[in-house]
C-alpha positions, 0 to 999 in steps of 0.5 A, a space after each residue: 470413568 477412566 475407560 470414557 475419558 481416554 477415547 476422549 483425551 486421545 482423540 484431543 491429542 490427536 486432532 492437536 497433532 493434525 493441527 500441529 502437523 497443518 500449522 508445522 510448514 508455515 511456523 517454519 516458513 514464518 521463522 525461517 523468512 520472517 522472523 529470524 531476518 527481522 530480528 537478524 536485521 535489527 542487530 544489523 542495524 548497530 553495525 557497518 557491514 558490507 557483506 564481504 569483510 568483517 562486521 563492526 559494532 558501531 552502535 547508534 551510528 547509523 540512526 546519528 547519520 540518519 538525521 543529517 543525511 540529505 538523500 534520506 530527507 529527500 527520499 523521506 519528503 519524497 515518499 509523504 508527497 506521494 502518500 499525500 497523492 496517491 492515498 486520498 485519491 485512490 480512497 475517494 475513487 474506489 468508494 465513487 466506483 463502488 457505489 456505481 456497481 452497487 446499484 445493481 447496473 447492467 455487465 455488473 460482473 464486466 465492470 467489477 472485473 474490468 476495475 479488478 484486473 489491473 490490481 492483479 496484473 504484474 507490476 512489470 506488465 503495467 509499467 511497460 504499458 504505462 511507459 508506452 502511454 507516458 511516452 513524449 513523443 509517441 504516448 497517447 496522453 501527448 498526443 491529444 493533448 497536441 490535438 487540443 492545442 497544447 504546447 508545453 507539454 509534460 515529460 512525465 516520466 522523464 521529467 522531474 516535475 511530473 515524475 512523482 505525479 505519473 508514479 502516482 498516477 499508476 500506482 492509483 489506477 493500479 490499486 483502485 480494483 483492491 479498495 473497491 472490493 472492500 467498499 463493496 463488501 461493506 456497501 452490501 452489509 448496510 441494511 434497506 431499512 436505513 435508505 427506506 428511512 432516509 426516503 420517507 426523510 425525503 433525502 435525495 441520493 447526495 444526502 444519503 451518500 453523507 448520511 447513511 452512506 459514508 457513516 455505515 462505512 467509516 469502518 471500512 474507510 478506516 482500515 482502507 486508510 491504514 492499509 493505503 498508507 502502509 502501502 503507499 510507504 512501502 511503494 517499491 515495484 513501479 518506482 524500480 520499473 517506471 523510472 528506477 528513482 529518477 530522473 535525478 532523485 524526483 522519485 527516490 522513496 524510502 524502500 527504493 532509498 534502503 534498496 539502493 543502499 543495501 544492494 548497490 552501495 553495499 551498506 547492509 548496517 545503514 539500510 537496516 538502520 533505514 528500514 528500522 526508522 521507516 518501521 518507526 514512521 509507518 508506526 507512528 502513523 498508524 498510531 494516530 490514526 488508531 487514536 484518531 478514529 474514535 472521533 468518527 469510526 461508526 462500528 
């Protein structure tokens, strides 16, 4: 009985120490980069540092300022505004283009690959071209505009009425390609069998968009939704390289409000505060939005 069982349990600790040895470099990085600066940000958070002197505990501090503090409100209002914009829109049309390339039409791989591309283009790339495209005076956008007799026309970038909304309108274009992935995965997992039903019905294509479509796919809608908002909470990249938060404070958002303040104002222990109270916020919507899907999520 020993001689069979000693192969064995050699080759288990054996196959332990590859998996060990496969799973060592990331546990490092995950330690070294994630870990250790979110609990070392955390403390951070009690204290007021500006990353030359003495650091100081200084408690709750941070989060009393928090509440009163007017640039966090604005950047905060900010930030639901284009979550409110950019979210819905970016779901709706993923699904609206999803199920256009799902019916199998001509230069399928072309169009996937066409609404794909901007998605994994850098963030740097795709604000100098949108720059050009929101330009006042030479920008493709004003200029049709002018041909169709508009006189007031909008300042996009620089204005900050429309600044947020250019953001978003960016930001949508940009992360269109990801979610429609997504929804093409979960279109191809719905059985025939249902759209068969759903003709014998006599259902026309809106009635099985709505009732066999959309419910097949709530699943899929739900993660999208929570992954949207997370992202849409976290937008960084194209406010810092569209319009550096401005102009005034029309697109200062939360991450562009804790960078700002942790790398210009050198208030590492109030940006640690900030990051820890947009964890909060992100938490608290995911939350209701687990809570909320009971309602409707068809697994």
């Amino acid at each position: 009985m020993n001689k069979n069982r000693r192969p064995k349990s050699t080759v288990i600790r054996r196959n332990r120490l590859i998996a060990y040895a496969f799973l060592f470099p990331n546990i490092i990085g995950f330690l070294a980069f994630i870990f250790i600066p979110v609990i070392a940000s955390f403390l951070m958070s009690f204290t007021s540092w500006n990353g030359f002197g003495q650091i100081e505990f200084i408690g709750l501090e941070n989060y009393k300022t928090l509440l009163y503090d007017p640039n966090f409100r604005i950047s905060f209002v900010n930030t639901i505004l284009f979550t409110l914009i950019s979210v819905p829109v970016t779901l709706f049309l993923s699904i609206l283009v999803a199920v256009a390339l799902n019916r199998g039409i001509r230069f399928l791989k072309l169009f996937r690959t066409a609404v794909f591309l901007p998605y994994v283009t850098a963030t740097i790339a795709v604000a100098a071209v949108w720059q050009l495209i929101f330009n006042p005076t030479m920008g493709p956008i004003n200029g049709l505009m002018i041909r169709f007799g508009v006189e007031n026309l909008p300042g996009w970038l620089s204005s900050p009425d429309w600044a947020l909304i250019s953001v978003s309108i960016v930001y949508i274009w940009h992360s269109i390609g990801y979610y429609m992935i997504l929804y093409l995965a979960g279109l191809q997992n719905i059985p025939d069998d249902l759209y068969e039903a759903a003709d014998l019905d006599g259902a026309g294509p809106i009635a099985k968009f709505f009732n066999v479509t959309l419910p097949m796919l709530s699943s899929v809608i739900f993660f999208t939704m929570i992954i949207g908002v997370i992202n849409s909470f976290k937008v960084f990249d194209l406010i810092y390289t569209l319009t550096g938060g401005g102009p005034g404070r029309s697109t200062h958002v939360l991450v562009y409000d804790i960078y700002n303040t942790a790398f210009k104002q050198f208030e590492y222990g109030y940006a640690s505060a900030m990051a820890y109270v947009l964890f909060l916020i992100i938490l608290i919507f995911t939350f209701f939005q687990f809570k909320g899907q009971k309602k409707w999520v068809n697994y």
